[in-house]
PDB file of N, CA, C and O in Angstrom:
ATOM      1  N   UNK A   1      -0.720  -6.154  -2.606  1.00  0.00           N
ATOM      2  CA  UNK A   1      -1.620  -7.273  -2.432  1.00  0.00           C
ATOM      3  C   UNK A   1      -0.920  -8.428  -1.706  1.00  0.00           C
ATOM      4  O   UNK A   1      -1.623  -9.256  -1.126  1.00  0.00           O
ATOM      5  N   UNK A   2       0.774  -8.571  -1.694  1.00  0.00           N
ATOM      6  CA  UNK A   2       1.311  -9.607  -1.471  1.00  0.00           C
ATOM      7  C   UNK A   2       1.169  -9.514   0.022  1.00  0.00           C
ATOM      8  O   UNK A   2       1.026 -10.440   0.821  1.00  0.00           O
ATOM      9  N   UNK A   3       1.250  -7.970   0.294  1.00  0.00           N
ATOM     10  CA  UNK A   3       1.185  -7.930   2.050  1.00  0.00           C
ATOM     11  C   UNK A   3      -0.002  -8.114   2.958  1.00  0.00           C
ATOM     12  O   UNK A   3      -0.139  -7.613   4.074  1.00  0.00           O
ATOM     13  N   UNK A   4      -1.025  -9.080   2.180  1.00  0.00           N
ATOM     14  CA  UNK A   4      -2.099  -9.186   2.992  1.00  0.00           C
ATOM     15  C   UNK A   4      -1.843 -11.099   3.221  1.00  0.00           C
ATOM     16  O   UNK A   4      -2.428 -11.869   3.983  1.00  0.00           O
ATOM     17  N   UNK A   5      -1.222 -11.246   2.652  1.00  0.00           N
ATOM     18  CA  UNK A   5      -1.396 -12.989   2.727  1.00  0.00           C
ATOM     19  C   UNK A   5       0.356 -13.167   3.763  1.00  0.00           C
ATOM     20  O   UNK A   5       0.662 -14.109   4.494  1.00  0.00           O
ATOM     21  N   UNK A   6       1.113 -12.038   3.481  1.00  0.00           N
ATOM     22  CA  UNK A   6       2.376 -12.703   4.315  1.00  0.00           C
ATOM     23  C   UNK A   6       2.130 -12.548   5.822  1.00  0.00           C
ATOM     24  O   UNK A   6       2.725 -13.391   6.492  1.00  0.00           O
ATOM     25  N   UNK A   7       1.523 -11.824   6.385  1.00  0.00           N
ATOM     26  CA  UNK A   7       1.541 -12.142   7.960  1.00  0.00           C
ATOM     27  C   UNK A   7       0.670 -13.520   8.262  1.00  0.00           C
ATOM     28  O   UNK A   7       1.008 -14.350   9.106  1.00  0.00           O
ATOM     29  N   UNK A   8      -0.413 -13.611   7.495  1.00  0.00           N
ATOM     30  CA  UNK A   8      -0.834 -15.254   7.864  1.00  0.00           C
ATOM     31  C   UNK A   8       0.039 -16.122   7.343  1.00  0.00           C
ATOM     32  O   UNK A   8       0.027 -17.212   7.915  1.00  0.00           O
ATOM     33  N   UNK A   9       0.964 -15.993   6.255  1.00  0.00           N
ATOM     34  CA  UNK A   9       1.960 -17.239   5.818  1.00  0.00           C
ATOM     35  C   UNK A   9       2.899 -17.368   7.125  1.00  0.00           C
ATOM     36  O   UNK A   9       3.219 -18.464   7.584  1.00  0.00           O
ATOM     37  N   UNK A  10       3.254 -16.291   7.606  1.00  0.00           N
ATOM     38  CA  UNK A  10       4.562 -16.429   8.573  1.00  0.00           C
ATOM     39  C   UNK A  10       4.311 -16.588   9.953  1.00  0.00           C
ATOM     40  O   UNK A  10       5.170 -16.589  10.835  1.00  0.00           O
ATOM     41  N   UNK A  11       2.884 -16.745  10.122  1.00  0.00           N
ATOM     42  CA  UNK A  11       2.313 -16.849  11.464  1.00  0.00           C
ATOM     43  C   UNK A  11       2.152 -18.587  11.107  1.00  0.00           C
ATOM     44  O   UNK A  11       2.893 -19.395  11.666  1.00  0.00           O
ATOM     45  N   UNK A  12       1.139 -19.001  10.157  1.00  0.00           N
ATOM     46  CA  UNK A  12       1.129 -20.410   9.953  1.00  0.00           C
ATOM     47  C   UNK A  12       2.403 -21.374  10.368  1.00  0.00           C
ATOM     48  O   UNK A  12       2.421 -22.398  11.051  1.00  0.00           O
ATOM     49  N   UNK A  13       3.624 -20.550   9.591  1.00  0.00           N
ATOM     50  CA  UNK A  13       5.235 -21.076   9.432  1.00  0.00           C
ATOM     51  C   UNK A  13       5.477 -21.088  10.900  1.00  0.00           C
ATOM     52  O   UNK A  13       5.715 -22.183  11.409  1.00  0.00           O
ATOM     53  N   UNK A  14       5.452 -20.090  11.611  1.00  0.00           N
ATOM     54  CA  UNK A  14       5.560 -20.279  13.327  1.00  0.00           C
ATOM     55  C   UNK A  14       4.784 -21.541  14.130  1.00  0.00           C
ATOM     56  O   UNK A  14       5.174 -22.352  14.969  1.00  0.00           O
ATOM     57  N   UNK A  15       3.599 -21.325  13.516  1.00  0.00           N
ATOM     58  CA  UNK A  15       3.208 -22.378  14.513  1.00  0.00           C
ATOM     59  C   UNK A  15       3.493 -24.254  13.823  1.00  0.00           C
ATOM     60  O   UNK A  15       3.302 -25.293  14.456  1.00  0.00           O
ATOM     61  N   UNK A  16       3.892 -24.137  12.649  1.00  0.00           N
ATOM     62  CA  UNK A  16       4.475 -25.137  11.573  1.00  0.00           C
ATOM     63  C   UNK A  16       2.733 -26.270  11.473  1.00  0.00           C
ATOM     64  O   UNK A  16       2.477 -27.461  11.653  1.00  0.00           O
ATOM     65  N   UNK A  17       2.082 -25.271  11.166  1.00  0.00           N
ATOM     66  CA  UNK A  17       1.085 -26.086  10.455  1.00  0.00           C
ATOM     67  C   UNK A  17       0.821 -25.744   8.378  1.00  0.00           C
ATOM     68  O   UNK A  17      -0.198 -25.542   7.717  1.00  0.00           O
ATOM     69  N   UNK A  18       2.030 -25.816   8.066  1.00  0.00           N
ATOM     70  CA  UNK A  18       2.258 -25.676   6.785  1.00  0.00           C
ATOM     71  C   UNK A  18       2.922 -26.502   6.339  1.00  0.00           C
ATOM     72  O   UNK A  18       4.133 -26.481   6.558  1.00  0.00           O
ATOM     73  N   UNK A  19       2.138 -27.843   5.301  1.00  0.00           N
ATOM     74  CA  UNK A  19       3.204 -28.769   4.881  1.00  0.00           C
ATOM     75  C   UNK A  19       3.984 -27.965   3.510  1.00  0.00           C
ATOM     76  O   UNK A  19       3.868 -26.786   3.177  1.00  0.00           O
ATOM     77  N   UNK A  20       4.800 -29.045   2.872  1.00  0.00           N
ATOM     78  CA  UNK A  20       5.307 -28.442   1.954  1.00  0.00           C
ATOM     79  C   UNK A  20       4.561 -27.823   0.680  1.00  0.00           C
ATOM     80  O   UNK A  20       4.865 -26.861  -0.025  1.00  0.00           O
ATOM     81  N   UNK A  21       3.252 -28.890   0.622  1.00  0.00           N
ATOM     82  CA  UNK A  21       2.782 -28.686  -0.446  1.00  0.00           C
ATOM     83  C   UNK A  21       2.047 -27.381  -0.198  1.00  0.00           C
ATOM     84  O   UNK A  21       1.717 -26.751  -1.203  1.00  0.00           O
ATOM     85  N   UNK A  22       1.772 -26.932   0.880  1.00  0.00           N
ATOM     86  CA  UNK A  22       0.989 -25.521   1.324  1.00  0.00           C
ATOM     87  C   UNK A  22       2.117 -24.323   0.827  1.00  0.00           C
ATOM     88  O   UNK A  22       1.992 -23.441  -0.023  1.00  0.00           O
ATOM     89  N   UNK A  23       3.288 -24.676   1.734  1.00  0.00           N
ATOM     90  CA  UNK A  23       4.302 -23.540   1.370  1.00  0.00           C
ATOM     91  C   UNK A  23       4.545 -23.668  -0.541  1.00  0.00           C
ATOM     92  O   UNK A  23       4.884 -22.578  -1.002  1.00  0.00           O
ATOM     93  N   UNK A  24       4.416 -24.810  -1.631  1.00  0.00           N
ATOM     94  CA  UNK A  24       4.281 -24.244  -2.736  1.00  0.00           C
ATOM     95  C   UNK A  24       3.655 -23.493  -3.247  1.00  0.00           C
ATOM     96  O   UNK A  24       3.988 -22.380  -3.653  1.00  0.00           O
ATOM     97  N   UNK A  25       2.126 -24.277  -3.321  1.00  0.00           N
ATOM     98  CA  UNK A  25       0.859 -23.019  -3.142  1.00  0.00           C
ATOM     99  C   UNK A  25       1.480 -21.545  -2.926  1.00  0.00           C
ATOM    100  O   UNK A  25       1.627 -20.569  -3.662  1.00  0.00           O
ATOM    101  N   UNK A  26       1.758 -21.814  -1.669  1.00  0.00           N
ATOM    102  CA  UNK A  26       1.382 -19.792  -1.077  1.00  0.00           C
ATOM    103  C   UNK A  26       2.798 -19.536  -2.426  1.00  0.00           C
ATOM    104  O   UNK A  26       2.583 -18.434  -2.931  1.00  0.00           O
ATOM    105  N   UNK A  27       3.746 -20.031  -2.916  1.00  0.00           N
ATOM    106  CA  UNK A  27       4.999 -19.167  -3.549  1.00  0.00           C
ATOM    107  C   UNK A  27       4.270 -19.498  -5.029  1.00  0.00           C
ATOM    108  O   UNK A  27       4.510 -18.766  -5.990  1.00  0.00           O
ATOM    109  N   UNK A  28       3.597 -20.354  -5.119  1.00  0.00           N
ATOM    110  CA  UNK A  28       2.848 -20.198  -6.328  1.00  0.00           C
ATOM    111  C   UNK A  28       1.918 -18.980  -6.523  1.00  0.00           C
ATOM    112  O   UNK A  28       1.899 -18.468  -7.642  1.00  0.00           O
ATOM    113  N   UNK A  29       0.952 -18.337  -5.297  1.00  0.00           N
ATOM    114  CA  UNK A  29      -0.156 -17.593  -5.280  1.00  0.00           C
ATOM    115  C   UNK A  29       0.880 -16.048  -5.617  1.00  0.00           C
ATOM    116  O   UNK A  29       0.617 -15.171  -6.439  1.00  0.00           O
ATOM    117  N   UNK A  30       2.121 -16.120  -4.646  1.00  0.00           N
ATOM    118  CA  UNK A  30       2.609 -14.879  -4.536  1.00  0.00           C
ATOM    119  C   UNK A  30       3.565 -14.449  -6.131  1.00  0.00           C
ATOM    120  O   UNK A  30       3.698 -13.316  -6.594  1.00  0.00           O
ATOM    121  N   UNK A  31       4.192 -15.926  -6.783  1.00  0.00           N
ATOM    122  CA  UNK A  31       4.363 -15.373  -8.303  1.00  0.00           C
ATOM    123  C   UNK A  31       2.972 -14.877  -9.059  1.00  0.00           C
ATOM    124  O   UNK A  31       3.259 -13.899  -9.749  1.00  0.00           O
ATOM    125  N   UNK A  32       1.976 -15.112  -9.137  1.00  0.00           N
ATOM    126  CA  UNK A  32       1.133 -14.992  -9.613  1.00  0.00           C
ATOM    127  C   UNK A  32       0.957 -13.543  -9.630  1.00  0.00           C
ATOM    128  O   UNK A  32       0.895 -12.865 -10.656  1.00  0.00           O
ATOM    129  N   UNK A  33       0.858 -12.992  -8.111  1.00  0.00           N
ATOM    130  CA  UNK A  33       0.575 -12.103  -8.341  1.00  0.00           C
ATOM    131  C   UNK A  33       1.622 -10.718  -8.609  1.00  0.00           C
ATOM    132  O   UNK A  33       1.335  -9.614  -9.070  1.00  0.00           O
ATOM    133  N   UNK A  34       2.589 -11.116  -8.252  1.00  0.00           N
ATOM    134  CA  UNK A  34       3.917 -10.545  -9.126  1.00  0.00           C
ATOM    135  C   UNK A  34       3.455 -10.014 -10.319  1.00  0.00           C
ATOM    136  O   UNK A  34       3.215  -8.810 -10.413  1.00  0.00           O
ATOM    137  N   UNK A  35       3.270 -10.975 -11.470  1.00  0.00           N
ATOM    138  CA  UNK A  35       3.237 -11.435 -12.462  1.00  0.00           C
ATOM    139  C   UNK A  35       2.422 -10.506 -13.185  1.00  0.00           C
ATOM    140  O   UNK A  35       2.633  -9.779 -14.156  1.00  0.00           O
ATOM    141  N   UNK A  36       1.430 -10.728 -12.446  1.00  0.00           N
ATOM    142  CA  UNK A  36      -0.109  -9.943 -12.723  1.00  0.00           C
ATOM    143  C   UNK A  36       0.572  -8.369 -12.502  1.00  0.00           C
ATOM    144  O   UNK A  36       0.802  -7.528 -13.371  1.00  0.00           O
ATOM    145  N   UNK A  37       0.775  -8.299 -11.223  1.00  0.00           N
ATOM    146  CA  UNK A  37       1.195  -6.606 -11.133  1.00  0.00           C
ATOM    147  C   UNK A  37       2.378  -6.525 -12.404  1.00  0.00           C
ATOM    148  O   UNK A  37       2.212  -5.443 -12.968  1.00  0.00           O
ATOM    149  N   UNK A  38       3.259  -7.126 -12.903  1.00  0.00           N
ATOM    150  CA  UNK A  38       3.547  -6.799 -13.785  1.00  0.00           C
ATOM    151  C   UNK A  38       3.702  -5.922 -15.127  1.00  0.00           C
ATOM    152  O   UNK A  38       4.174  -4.931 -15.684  1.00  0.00           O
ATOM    153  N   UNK A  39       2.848  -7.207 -15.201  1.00  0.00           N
ATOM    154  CA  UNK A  39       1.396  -7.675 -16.512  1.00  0.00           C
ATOM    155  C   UNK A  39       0.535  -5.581 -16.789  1.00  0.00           C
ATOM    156  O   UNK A  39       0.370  -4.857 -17.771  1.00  0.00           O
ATOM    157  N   UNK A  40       0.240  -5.443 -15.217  1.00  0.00           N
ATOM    158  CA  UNK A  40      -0.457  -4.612 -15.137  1.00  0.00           C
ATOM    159  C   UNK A  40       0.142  -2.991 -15.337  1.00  0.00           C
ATOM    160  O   UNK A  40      -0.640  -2.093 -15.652  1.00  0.00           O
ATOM    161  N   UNK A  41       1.498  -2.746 -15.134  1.00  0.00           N
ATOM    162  CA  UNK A  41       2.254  -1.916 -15.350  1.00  0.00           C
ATOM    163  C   UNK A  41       2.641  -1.910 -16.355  1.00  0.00           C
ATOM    164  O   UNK A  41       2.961  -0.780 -16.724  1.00  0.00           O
ATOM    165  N   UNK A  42       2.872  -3.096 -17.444  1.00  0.00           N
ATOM    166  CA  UNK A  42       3.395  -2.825 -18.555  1.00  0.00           C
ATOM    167  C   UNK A  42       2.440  -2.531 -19.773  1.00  0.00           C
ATOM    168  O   UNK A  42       2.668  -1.960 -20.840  1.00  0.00           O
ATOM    169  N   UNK A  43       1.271  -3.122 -19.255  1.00  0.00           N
ATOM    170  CA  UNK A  43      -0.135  -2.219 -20.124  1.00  0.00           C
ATOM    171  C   UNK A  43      -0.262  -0.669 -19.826  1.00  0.00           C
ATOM    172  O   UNK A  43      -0.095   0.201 -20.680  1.00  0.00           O
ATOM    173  N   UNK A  44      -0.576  -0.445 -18.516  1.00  0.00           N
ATOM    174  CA  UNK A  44      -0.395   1.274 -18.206  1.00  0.00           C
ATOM    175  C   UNK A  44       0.674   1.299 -19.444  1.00  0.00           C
ATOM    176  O   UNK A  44       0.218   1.194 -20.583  1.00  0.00           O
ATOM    177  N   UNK A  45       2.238   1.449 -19.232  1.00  0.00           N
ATOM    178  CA  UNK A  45       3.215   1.986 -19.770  1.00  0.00           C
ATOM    179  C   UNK A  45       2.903   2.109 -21.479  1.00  0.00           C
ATOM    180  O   UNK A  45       3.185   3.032 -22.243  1.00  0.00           O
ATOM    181  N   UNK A  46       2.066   0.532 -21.807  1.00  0.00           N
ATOM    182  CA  UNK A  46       1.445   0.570 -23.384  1.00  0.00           C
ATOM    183  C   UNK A  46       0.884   1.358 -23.908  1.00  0.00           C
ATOM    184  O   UNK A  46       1.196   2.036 -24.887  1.00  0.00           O
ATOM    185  N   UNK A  47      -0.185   1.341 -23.178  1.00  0.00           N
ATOM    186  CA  UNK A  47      -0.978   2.400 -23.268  1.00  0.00           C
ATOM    187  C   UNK A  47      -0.612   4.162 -23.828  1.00  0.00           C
ATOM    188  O   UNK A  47      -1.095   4.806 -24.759  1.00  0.00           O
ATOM    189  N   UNK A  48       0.501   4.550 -22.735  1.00  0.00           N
ATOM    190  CA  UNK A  48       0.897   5.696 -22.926  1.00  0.00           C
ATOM    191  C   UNK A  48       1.974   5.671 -24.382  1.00  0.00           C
ATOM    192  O   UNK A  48       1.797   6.428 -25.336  1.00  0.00           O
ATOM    193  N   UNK A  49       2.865   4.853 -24.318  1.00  0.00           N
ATOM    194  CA  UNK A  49       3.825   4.901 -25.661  1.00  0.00           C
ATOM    195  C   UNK A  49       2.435   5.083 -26.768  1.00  0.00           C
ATOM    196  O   UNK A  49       2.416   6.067 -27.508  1.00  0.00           O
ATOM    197  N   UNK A  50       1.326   4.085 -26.811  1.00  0.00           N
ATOM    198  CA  UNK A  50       0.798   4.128 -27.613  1.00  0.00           C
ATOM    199  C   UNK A  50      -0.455   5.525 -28.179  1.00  0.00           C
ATOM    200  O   UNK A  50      -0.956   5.946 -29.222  1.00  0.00           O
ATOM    201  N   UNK A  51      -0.476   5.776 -26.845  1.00  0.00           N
ATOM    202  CA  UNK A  51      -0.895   7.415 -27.275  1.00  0.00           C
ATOM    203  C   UNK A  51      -0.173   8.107 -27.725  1.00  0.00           C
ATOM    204  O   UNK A  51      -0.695   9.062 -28.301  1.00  0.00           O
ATOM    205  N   UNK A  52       1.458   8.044 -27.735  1.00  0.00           N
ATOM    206  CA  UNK A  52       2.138   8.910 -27.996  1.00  0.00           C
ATOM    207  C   UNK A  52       2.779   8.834 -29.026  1.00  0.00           C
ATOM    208  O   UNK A  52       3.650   9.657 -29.304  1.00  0.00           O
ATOM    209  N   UNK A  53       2.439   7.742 -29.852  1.00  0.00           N
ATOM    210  CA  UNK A  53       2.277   7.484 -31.055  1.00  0.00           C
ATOM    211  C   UNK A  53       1.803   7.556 -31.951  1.00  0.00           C
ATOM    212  O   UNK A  53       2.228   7.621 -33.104  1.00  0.00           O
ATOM    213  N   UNK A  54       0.342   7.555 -31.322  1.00  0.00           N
ATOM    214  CA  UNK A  54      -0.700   8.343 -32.450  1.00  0.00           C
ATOM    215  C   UNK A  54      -0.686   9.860 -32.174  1.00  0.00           C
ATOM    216  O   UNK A  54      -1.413  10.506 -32.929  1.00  0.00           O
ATOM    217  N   UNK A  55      -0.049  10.514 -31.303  1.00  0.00           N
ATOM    218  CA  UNK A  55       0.175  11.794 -31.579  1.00  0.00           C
ATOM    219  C   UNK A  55       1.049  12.480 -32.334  1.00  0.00           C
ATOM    220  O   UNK A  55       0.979  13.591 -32.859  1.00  0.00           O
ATOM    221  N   UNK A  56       2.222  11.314 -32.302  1.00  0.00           N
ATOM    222  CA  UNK A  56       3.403  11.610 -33.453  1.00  0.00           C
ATOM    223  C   UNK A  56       3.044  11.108 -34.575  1.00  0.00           C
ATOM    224  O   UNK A  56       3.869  11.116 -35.489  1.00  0.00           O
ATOM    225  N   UNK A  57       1.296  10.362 -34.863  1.00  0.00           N
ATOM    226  CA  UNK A  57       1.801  10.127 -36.624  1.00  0.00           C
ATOM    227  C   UNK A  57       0.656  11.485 -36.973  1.00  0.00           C
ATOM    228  O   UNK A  57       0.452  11.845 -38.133  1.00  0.00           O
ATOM    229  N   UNK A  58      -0.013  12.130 -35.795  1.00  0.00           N
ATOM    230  CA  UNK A  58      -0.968  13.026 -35.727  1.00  0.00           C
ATOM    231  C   UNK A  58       0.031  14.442 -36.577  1.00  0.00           C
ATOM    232  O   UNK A  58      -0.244  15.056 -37.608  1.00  0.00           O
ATOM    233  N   UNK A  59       1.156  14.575 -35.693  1.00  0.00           N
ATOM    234  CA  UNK A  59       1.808  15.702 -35.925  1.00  0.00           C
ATOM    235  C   UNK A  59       3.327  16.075 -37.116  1.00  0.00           C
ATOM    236  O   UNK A  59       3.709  17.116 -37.651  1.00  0.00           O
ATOM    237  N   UNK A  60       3.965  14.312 -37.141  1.00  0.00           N
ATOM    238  CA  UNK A  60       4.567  14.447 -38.156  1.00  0.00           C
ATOM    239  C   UNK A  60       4.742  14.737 -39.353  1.00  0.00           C
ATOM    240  O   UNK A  60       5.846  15.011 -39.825  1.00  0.00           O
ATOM    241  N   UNK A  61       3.210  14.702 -40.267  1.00  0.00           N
ATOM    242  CA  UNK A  61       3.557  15.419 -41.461  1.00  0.00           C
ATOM    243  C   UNK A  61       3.339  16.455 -41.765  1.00  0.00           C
ATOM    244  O   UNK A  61       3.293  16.780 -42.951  1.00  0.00           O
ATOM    245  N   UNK A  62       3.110  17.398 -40.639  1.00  0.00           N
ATOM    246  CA  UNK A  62       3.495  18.907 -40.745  1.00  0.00           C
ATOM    247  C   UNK A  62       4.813  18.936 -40.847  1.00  0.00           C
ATOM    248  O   UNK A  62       5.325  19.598 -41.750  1.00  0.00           O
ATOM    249  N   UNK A  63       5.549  18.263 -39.988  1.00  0.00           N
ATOM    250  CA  UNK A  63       7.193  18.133 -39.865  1.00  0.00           C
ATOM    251  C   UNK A  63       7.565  18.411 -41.471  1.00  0.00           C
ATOM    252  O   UNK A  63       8.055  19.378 -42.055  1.00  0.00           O
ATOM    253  N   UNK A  64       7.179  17.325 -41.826  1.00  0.00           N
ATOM    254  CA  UNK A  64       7.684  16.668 -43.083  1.00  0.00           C
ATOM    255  C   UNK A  64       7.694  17.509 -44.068  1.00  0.00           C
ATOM    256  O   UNK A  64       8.711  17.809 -44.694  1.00  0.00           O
ATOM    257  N   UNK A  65       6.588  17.942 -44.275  1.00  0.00           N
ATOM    258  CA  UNK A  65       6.012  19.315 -45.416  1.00  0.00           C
ATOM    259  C   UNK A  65       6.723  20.455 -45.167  1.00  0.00           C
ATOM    260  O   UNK A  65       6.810  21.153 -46.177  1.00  0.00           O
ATOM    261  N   UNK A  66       7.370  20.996 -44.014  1.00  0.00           N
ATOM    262  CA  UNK A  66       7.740  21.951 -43.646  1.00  0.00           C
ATOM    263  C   UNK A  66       6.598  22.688 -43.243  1.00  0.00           C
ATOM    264  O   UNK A  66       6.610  23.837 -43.684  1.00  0.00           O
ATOM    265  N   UNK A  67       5.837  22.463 -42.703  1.00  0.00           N
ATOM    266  CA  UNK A  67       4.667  23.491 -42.106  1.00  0.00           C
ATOM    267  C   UNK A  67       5.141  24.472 -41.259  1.00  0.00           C
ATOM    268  O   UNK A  67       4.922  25.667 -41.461  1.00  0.00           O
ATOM    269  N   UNK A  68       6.078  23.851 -39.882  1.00  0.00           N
ATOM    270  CA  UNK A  68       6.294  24.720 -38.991  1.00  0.00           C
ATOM    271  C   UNK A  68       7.929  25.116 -38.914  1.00  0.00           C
ATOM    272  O   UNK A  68       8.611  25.327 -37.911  1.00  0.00           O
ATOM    273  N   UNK A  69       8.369  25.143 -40.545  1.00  0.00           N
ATOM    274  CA  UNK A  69       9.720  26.057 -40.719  1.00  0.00           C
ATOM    275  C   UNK A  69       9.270  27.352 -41.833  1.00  0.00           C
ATOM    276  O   UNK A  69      10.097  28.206 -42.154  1.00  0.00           O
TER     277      UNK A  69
END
């Protein structure tokens, strides 16, 4: 997503119609979305530990009982 806003940031920066407070903005917009993609990978990753958690409390007390010795 970040690579749709940097060729207009660095074209703006060329022709220097970007004051400072613009160039915060855009490094403000681009943590953001860092952040978010983050944000967004570490839910996926949740997600899965957390399925795989309820599959281990699914399957552990066969463990336990000795079911499958």
């Amino acid at each position: 997503m970040i690579w749709l806003f940097l060729p207009c940031f660095i074209a703006m920066l060329l022709k220097n119609k970007l004051s400072p407070q613009a160039i915060r903005n855009f490094h403000h917009k681009i943590r953001i979305f860092i952040i978010k993609d983050e944000l967004f990978q570490f839910s996926k990753t949740n997600q899965v530990i957390s399925q795989n958690v309820d599959r281990l409390r699914l399957v552990l007390p066969f463990f336990r009982k000795g079911f499958f010795y």
